[in-house]
VOBA-1610 file (N, C-alpha, C; in pm, whole numbers, padded with zeros to 5 digits, always signed):
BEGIN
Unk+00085-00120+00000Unk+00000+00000+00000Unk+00088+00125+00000Unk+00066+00230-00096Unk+00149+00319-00120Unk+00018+00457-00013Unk+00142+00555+00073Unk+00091+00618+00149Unk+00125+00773+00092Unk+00054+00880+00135Unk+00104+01004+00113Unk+00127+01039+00190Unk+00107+01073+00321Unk+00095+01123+00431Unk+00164+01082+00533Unk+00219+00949+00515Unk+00297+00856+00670Unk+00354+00765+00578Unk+00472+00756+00635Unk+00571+00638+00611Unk+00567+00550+00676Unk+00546+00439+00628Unk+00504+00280+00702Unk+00676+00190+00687Unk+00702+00123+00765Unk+00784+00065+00792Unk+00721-00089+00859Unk+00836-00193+00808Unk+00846-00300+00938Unk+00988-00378+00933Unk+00954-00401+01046Unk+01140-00478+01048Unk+01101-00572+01142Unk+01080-00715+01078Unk+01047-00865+01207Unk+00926-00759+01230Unk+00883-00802+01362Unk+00798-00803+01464Unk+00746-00674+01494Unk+00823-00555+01435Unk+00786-00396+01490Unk+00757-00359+01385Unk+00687-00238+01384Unk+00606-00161+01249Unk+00657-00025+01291Unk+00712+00003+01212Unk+00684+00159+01214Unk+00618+00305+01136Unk+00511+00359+01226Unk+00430+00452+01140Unk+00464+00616+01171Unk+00552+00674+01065Unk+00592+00824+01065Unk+00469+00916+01006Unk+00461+01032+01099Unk+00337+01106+01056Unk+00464+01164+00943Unk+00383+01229+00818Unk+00522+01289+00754Unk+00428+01378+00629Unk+00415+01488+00728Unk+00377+01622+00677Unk+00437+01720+00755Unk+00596+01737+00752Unk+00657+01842+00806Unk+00626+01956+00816Unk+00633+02013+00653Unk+00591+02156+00633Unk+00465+02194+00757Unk+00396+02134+00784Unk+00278+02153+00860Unk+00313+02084+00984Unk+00381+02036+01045Unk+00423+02011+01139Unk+00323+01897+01167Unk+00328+01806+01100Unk+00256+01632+01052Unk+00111+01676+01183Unk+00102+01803+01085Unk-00103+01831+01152Unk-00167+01704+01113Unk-00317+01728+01068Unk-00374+01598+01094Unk-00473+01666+00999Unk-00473+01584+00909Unk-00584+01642+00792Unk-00677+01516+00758Unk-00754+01522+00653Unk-00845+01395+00626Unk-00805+01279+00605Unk-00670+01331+00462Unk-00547+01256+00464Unk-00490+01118+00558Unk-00469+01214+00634Unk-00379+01144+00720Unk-00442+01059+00819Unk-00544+01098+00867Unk-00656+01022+00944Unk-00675+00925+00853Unk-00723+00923+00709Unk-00767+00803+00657Unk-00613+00693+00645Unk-00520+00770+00589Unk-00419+00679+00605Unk-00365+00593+00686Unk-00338+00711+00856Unk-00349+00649+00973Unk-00399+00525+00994Unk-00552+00505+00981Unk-00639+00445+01029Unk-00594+00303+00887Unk-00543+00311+00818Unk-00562+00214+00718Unk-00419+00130+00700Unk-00292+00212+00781Unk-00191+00171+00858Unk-00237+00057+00946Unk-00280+00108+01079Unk-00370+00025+01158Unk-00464-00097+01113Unk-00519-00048+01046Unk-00582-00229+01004Unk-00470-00294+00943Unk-00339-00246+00869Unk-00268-00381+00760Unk-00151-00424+00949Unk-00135-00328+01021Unk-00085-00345+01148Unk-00155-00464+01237Unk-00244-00444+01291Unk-00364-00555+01359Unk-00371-00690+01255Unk-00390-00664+01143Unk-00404-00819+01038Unk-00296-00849+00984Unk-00144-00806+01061Unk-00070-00906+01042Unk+00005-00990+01141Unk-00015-01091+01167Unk-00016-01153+01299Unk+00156-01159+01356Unk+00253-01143+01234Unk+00370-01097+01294Unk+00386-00949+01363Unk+00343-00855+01336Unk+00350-00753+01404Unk+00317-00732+01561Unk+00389-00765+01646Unk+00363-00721+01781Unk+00368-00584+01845Unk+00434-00509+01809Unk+00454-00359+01841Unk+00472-00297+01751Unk+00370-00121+01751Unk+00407-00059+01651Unk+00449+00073+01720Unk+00542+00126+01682Unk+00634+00268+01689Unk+00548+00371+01584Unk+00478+00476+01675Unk+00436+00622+01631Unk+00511+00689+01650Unk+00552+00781+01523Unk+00664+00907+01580Unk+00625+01078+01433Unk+00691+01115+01478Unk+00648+01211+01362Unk+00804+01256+01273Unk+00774+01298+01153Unk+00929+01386+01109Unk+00932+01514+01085Unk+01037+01562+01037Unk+01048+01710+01085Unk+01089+01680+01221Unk+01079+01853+01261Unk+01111+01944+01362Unk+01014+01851+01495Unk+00951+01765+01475Unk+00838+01755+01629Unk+00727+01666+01591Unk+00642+01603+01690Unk+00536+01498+01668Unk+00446+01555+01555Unk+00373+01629+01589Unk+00288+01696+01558Unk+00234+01797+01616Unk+00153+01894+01571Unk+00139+01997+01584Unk-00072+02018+01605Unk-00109+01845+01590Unk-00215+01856+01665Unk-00325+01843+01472Unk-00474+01874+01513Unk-00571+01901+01399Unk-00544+02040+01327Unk-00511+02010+01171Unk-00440+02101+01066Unk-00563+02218+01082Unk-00540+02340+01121Unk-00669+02475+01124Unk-00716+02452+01033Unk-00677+02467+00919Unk-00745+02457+00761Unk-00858+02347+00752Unk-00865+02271+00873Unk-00956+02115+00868Unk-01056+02117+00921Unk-01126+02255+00998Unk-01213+02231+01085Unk-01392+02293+01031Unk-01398+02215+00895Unk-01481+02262+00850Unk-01593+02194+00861Unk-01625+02150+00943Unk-01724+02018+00977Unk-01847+02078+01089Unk-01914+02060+01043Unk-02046+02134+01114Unk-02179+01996+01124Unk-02176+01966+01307Unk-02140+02003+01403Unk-01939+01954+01377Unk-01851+02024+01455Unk-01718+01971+01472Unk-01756+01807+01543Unk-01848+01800+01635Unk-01819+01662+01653Unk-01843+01558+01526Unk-01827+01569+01423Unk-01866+01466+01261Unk-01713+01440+01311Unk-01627+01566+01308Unk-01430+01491+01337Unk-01412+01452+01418Unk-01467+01470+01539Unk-01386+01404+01659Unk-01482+01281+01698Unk-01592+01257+01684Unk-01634+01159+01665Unk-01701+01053+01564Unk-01714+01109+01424Unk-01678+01037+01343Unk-01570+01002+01260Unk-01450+01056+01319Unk-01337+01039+01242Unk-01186+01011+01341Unk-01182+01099+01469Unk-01086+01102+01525Unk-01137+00956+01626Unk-01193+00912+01669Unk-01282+00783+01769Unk-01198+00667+01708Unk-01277+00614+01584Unk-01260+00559+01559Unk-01112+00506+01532Unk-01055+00629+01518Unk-00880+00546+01475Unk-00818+00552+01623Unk-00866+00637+01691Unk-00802+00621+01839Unk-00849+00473+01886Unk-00974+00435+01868Unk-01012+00298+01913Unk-00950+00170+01855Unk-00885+00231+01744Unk-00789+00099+01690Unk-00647+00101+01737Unk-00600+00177+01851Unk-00532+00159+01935Unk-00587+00125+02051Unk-00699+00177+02092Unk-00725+00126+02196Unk-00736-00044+02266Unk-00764-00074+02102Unk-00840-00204+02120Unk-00794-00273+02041Unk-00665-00256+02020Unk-00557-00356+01906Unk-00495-00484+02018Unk-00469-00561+01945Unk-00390-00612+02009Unk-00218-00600+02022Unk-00191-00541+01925Unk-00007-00499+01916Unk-00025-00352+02054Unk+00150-00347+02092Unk+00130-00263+02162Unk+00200-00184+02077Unk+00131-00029+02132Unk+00170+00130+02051Unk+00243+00187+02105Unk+00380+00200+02088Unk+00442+00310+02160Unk+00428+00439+02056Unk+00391+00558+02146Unk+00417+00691+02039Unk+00548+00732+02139Unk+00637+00803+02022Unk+00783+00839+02089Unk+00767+01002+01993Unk+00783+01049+02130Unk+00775+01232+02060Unk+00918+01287+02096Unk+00912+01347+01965Unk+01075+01441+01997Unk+01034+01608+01984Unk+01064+01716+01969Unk+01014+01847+01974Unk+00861+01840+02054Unk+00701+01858+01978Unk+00607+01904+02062Unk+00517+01843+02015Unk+00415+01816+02109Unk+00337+01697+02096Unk+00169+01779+02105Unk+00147+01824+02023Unk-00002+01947+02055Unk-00114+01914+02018Unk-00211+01955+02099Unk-00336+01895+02114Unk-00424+01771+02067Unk-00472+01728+01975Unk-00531+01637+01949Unk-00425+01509+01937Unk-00276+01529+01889Unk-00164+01480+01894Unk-00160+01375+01992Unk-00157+01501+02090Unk-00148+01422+02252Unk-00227+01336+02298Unk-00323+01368+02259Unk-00506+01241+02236Unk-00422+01103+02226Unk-00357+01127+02104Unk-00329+00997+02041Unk-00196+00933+02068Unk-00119+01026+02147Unk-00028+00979+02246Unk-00038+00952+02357Unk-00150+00983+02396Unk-00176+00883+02562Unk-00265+00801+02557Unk-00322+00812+02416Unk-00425+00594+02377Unk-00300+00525+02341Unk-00163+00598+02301Unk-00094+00448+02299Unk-00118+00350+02406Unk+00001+00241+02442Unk-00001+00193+02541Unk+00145+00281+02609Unk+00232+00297+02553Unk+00356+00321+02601Unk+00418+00490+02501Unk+00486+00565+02618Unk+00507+00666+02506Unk+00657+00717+02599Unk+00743+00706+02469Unk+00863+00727+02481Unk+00930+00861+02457Unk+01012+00947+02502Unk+01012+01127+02513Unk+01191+01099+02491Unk+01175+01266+02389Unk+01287+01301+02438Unk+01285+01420+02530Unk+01426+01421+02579Unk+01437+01482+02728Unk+01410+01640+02684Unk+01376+01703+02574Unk+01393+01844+02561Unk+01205+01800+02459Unk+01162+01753+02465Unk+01040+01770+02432Unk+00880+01761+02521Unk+00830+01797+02486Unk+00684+01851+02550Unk+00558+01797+02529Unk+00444+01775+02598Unk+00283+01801+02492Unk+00256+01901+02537Unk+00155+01979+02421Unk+00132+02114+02454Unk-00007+02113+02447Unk-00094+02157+02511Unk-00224+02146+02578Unk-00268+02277+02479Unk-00283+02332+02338Unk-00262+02423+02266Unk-00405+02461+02258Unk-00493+02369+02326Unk-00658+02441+02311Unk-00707+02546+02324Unk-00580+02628+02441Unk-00682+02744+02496Unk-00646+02891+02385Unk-00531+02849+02358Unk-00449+02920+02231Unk-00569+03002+02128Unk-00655+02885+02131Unk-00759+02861+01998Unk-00934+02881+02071Unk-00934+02917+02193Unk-01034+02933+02249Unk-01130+02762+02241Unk-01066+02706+02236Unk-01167+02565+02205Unk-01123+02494+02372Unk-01206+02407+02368Unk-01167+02278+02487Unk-01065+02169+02447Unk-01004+02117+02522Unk-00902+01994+02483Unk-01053+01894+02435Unk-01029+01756+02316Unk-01087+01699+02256Unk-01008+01529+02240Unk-01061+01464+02156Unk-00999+01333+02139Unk-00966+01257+02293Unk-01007+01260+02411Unk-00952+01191+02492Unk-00903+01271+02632Unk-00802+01400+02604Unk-00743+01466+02642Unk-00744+01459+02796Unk-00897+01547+02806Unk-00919+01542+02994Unk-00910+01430+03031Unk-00954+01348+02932Unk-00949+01169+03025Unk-00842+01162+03068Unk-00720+01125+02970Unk-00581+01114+03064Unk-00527+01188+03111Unk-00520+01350+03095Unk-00471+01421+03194Unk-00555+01375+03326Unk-00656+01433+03352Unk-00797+01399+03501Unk-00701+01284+03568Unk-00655+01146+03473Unk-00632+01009+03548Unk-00455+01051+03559Unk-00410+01128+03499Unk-00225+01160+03497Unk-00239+01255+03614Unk-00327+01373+03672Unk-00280+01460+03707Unk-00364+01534+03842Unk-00478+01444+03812Unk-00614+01508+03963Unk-00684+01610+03877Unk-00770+01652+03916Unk-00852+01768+03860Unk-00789+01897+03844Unk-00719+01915+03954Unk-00696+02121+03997Unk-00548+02107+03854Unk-00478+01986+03862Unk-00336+02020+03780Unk-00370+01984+03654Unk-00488+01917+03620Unk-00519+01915+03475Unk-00594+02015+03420Unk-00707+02104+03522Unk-00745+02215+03439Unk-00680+02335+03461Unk-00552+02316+03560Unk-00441+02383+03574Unk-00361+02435+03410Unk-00340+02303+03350Unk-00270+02281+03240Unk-00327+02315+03137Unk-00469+02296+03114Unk-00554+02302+02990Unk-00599+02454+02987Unk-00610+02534+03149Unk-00694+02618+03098Unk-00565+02787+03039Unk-00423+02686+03058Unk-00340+02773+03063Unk-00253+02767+02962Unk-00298+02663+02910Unk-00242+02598+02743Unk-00064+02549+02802Unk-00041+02493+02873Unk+00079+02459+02972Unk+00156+02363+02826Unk+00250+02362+02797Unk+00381+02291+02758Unk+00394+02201+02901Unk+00382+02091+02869Unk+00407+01979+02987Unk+00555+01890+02947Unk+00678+01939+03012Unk+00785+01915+02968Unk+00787+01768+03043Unk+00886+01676+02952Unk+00907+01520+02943Unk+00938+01495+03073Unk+00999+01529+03136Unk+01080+01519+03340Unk+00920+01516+03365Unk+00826+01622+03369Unk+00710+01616+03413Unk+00628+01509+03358Unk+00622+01502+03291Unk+00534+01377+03210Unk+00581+01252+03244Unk+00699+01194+03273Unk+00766+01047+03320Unk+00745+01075+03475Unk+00721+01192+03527Unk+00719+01167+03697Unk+00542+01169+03730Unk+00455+01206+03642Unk+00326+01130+03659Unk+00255+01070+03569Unk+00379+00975+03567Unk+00320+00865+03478Unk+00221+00866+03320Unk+00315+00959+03291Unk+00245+00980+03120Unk+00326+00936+03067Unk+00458+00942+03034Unk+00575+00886+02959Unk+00598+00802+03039Unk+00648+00680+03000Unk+00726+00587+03027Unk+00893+00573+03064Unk+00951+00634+02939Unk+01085+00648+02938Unk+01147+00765+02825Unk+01258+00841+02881Unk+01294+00921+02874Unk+01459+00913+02824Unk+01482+00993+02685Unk+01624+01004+02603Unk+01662+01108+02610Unk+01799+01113+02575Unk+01854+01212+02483Unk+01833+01238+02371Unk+01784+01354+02297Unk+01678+01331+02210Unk+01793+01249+02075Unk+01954+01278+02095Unk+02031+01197+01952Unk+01984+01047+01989Unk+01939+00961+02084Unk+01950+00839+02107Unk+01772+00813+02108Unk+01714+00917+02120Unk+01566+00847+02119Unk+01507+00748+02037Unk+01531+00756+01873Unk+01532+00658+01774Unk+01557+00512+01844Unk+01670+00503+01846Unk+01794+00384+01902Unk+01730+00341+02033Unk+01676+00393+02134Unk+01655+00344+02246Unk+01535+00323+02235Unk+01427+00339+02158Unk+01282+00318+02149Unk+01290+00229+02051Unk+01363+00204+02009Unk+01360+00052+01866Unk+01413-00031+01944Unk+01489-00022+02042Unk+01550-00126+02115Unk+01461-00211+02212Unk+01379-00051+02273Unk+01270-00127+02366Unk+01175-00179+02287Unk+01134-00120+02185Unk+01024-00212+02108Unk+01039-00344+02081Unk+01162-00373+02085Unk+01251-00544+02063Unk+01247-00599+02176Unk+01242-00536+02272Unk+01232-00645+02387Unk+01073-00673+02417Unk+00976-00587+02405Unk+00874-00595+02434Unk+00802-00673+02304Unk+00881-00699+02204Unk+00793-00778+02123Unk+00844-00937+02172Unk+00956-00922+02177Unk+01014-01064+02258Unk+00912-01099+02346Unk+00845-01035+02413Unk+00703-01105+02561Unk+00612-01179+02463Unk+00583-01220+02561Unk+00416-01355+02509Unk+00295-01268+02447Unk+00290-01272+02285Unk+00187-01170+02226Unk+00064-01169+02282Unk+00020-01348+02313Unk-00123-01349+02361Unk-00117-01300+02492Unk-00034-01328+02586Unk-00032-01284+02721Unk-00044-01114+02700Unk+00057-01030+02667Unk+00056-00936+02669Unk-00089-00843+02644Unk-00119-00906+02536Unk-00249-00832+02462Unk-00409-00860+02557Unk-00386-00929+02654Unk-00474-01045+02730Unk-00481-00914+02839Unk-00310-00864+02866Unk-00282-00772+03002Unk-00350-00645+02939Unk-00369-00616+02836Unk-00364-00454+02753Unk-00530-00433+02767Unk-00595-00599+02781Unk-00736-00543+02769Unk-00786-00539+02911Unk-00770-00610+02974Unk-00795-00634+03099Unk-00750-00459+03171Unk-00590-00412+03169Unk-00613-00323+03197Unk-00675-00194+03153Unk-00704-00168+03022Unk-00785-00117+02985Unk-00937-00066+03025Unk-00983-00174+03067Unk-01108-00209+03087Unk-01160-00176+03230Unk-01033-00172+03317Unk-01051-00161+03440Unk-01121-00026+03543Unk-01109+00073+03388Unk-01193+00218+03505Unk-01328+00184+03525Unk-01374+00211+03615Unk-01519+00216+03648Unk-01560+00090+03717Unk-01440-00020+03718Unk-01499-00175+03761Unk-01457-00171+03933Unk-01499-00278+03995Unk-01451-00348+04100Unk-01370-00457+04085Unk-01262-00453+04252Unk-01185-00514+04239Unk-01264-00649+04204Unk-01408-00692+04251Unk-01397-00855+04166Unk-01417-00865+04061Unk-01519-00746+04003Unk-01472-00759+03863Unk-01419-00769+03781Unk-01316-00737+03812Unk-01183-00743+03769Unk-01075-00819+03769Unk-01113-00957+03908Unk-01047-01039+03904Unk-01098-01161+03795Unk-01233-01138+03781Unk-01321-01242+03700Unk-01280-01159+03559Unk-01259-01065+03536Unk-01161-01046+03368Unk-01044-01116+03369Unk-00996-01102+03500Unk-00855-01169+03465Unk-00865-01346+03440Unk-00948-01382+03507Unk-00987-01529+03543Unk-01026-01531+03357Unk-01076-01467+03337Unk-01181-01553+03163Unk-01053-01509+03072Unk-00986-01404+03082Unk-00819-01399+02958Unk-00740-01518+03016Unk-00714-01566+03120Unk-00628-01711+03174Unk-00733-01836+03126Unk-00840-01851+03116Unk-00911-01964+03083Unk-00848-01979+02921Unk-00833-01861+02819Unk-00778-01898+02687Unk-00591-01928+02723Unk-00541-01833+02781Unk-00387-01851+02767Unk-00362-01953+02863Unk-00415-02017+02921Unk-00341-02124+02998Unk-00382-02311+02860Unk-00434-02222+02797Unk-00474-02349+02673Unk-00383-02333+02585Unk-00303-02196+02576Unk-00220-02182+02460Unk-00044-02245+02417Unk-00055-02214+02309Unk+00083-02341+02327Unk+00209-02256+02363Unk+00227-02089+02326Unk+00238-02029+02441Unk+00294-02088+02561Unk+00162-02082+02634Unk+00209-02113+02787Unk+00273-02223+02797Unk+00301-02358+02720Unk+00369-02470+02738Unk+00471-02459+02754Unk+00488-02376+02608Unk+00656-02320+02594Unk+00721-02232+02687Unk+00638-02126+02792Unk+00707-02067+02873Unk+00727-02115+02994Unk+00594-02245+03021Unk+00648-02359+03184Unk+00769-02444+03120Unk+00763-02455+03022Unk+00876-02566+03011Unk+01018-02546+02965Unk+01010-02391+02961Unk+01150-02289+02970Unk+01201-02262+03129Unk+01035-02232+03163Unk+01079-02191+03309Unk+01118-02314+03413Unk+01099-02435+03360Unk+01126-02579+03448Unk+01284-02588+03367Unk+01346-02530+03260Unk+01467-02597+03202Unk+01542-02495+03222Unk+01501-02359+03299Unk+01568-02268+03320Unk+01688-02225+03219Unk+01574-02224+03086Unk+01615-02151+02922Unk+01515-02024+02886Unk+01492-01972+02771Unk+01452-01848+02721Unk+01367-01904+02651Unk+01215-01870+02687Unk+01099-01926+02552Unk+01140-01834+02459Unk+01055-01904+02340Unk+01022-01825+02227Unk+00936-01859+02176Unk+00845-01745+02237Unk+00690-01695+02191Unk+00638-01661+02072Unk+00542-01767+01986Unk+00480-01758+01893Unk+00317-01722+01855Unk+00293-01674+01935Unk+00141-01612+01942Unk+00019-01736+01964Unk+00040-01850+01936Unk-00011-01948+01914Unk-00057-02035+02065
//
């Protein structure tokens, strides 16, 4: 599939998807949403792919929904008939998503950097909460994970002040994961993507929904999710291979199966 908008990559087991509309600072146009989203399905339907790497080129992630795009009346036709849906194919993929931002990560951007599962920073980059800039509300997700990253008073702290939330801040409440030098960010986020595709695909993806799923439940509810994802992976051949690594005290190797 030939793309305009994003450069698709894979190497083994990792995918990689570059937003790549520099000039515009890889905004987010119809384009790219449809492309995005069509990345994502050949990503999910190929059963070698365990992890996929989001990143942007140019100067920075992105720069958020392209102004020129907001011609949609009501605006919710984009953010919920268009921006939902591709966020939900991270949500509810089974590969895990790391987005890795270098320069600035702005508004709707950031949406789609905290539905990854994992998001990797460099040490001189930001998300920028750019809503208030524009007189609009944060959208795509936004308050959700700030509200659950930050309490109420420091998330409408951030939003109503259009705050640059620098990477030190973002890895110390738990929005980023892990943190580079931005020459090594490439290199150290392809590296971790290799180890994390190395884990048990079904196990992993088993953990991604379960925790997912978990706002709003009780703790037994929650133990009975965990109980019905172990009723399939304790059948899988998988798990044979990792008791009978862990009894020969060797290294499985996990085939999704």
């Amino acid at each position: 599939m030939t793309f305009e908008t994003i450069n698709y990559e894979t190497n083994g087991p990792i995918a990689t998807v570059t937003l790549n509309r520099p000039k515009v600072y890889n905004a987010f146009d119809k384009t790219l949403r449809a492309e995005l989203s069509d990345a994502f399905d050949l990503i999910e339907a190929a059963d070698e792919i365990r992890v996929c790497i989001i990143k942007g080129a140019g100067k920075g992630f992105s720069a958020g929904n392209d102004l020129t795009d907001f011609g949609y009346d009501p605006i919710s036709d984009l953010i919920v008939g268009e921006f939902l849906p591709l966020f939900e194919k991270v949500d509810k993929g089974n590969v895990i998503y790391i987005a890795q931002i270098h320069g600035s990560c702005a508004g709707i951007a950031a949406a789609l950097a905290m539905t990854c599962d994992f998001i990797t920073m460099a040490d001189d980059s930001a998300l920028y909460m750019a809503f208030a800039a524009i007189a609009i509300a944060p959208d795509g997700g936004n308050t959700f994970h700030l509200m659950n990253a930050m309490g109420y008073r420091r998330a409408l702290e951030a939003i109503v002040e259009g705050r640059h939330i620098p990477a030190p801040e973002c890895k110390e409440l738990g929005i980023a994961n892990r943190i580079y030098p931005a020459g090594d960010l490439d290199a150290e986020t392809l590296a971790w993507a290799a180890r994390i595709a190395a884990t048990a695909p079904l196990a992993t993806a088993a953990t991604k929904r379960v925790l997912r799923s978990m706002v709003g439940r009780t703790w037994a509810d929650t133990v009975r999710a965990e109980a019905e994802e172990q009723n399939a992976l304790i059948k899988s051949n998988d798990f044979k291979r990792g008791a009978a690594a862990f009894q020969d005290k060797s290294r499985p190797r996990f085939r999704g199966d």
